[in-house]
C-alpha positions in Angstrom: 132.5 78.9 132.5 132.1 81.3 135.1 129.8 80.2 138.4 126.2 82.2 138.3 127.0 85.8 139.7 130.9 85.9 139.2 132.2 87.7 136.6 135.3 89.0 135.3 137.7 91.1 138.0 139.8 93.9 136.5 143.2 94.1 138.3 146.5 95.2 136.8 146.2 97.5 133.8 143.5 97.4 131.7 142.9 98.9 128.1 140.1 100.7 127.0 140.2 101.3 123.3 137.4 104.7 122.9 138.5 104.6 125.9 137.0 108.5 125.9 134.1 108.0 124.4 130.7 107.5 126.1 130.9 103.9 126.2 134.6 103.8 126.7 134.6 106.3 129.5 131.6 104.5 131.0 133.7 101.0 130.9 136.8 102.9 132.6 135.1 104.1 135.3 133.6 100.6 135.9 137.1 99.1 135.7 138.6 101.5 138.0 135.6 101.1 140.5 136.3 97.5 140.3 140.4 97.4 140.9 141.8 98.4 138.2 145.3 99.5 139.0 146.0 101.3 135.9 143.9 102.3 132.8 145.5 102.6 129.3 142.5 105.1 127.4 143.0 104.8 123.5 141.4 106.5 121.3 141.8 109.2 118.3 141.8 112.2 119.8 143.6 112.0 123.2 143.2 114.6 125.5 142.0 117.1 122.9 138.3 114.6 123.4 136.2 116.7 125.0 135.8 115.7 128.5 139.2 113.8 128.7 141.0 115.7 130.9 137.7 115.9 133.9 137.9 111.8 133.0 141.5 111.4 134.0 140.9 113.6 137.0 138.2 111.4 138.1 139.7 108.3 137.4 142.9 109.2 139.0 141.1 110.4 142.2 140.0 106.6 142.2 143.3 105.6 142.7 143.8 104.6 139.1 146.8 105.8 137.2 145.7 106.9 133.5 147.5 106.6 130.7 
């Protein structure tokens, strides 16, 4: 059990299945706010999912590398 306060820290890669959704994109940009070195974005439509390409963009300007 986690102390009150603490939770979990992203580091390393993380996946993100609907990872371009709106709650997908929503926990991605949390992840790479929080450390996330690199985010692996699943999800059915790749980067023909509107907005995908302006979320990879952002997330990579975060330092993230998106995959």
């Amino acid at each position: 059990m986690l102390p009150a306060g603490e939770g979990w820290q992203p580091r390393g890669t993380v996946l993100v299945t609907g990872g371009t959704g709106g709650l997908g994109s929503q926990v991605a940009r949390w992840a790479a706010g929080q450390g996330a070195e690199r985010l692996v974005l699943s999800s059915r439509r790749g980067l023909d999912a509107p907005g995908a390409v302006e979320l990879r963009d952002e997330l990579s300007a975060l330092g993230c590398e998106v995959v």
